[in-house]
C-alpha positions as CSV (number, residue, x, y, z in Angstrom):
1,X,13.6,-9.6,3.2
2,X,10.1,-9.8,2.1
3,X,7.1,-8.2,4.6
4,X,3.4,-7.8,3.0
5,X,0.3,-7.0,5.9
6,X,-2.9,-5.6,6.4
7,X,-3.1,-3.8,9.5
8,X,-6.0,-1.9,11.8
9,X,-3.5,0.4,13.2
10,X,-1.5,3.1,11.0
11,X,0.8,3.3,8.5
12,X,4.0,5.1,8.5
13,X,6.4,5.7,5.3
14,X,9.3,6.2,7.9
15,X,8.7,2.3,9.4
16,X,8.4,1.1,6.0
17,X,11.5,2.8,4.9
18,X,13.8,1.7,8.1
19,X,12.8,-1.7,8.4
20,X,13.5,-2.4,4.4
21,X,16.7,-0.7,4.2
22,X,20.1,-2.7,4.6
23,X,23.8,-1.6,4.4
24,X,23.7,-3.1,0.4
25,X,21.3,-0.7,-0.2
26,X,21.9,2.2,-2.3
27,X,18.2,3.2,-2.8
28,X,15.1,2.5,-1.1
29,X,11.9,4.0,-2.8
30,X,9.1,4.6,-1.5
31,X,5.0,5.3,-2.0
32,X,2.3,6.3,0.3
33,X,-1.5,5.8,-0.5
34,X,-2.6,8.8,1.2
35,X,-6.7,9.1,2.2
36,X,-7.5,13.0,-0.2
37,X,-10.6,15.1,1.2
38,X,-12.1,14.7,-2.3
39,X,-13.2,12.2,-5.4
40,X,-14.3,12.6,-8.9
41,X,-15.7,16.3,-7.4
42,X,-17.1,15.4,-4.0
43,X,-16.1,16.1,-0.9
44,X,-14.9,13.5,1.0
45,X,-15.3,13.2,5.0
46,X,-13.9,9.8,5.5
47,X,-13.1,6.0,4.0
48,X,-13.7,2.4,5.5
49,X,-11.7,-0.1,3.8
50,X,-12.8,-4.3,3.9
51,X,-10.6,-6.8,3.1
52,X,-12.0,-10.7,2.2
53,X,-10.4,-13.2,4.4
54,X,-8.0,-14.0,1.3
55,X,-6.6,-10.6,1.4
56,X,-3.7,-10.9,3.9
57,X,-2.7,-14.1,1.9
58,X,-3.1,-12.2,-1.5
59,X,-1.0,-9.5,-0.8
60,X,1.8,-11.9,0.7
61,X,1.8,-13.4,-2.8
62,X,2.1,-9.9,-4.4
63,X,5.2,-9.3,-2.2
64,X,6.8,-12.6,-3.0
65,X,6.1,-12.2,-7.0
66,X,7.8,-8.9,-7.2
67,X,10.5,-10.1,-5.1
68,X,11.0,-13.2,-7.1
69,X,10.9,-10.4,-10.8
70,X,13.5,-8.7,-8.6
71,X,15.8,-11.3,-6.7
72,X,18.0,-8.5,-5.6
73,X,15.5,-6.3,-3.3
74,X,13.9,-6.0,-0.3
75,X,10.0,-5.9,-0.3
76,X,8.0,-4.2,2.7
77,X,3.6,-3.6,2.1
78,X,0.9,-2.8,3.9
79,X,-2.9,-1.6,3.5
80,X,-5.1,-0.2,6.3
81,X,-7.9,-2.0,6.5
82,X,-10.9,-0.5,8.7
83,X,-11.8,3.6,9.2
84,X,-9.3,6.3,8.1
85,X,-9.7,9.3,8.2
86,X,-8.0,12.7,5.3
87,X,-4.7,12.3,5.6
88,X,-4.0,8.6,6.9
89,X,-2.3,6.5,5.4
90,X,-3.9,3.8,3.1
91,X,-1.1,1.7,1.5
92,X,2.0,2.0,2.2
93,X,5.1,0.7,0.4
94,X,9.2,0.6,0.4
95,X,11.8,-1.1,-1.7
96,X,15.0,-1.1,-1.1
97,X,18.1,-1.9,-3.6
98,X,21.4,-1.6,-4.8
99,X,20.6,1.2,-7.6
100,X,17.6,3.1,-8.1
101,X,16.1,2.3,-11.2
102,X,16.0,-1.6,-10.0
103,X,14.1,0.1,-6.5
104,X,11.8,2.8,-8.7
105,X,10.5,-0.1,-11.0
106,X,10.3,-2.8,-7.9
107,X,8.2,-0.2,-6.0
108,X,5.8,0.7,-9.2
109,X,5.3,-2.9,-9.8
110,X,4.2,-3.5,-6.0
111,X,1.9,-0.6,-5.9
112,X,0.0,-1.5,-9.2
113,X,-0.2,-5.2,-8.2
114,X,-1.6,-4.7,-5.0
115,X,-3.8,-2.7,-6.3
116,X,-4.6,-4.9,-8.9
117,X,-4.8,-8.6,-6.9
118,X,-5.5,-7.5,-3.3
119,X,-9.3,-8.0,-2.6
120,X,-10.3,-4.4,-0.7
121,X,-12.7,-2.6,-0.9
122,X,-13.0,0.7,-0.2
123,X,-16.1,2.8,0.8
124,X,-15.9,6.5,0.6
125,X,-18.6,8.7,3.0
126,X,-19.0,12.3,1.2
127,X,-20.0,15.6,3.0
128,X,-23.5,15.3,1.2
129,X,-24.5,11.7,3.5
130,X,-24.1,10.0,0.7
131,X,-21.5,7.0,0.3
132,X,-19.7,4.7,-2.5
133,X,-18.1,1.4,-2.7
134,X,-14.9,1.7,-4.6
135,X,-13.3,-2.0,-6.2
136,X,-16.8,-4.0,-6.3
């Protein structure tokens, strides 16, 4: 079971976590990207993520390579794209496998790499008017 998306509408660790898990599964792990009310010192009101059209297709890939690194797991991914606001959700991932250290290291690997290939962007608004492109 492999499920990578970008999505307008929220994130939830639970949905991640339910629709990964299987009855071979001894472990699922999971990791939430959570939107903090702060950055490098600055408050932070809100963020607006932007995806390139060859983001839905990139994170698909992701999914399928760490799948493929790890034959025996289950893959689920997603990043908001669009506003969020503290506390939302930004990326959300689950893995689920037969032992944990297969899942913990699965789940690592799909974090970093999404962050790593997926083209989004994020802006950050601070409390001060100001604002920041993050991944340009």
């Amino acid at each position: 079971m492999i499920l990578a998306e970008l999505s307008e509408e929220p994130l939830t660790p639970a949905r991640a976590e339910a629709e990964v898990w299987a009855e071979r599964a001894g472990a699922v792990v999971g990791f939430s990207g959570i939107v903090r009310n702060h950055d490098q010192g600055q408050s932070v009101q809100r963020l607006s993520y932007t995806a390139h059209p060859s983001a839905a297709e990139a994170i698909a890939q992701v999914a399928v390579d760490v799948a493929a690194r790890f034959p025996t797991v289950r893959v689920w991914v997603a990043h908001r794209v669009g506003d969020l606001a503290i506390g939302d959700h930004a990326l959300v991932a689950a893995v689920a496998s037969a032992h944990r250290a297969e899942a913990f290291q699965a789940c690592a690997e799909l974090v970093e790499q999404t962050k790593e290939q997926v083209p989004i962007w994020k802006e950050q608004f601070f409390a001060d008017g100001s604002k920041e492109w993050v991944g340009l």
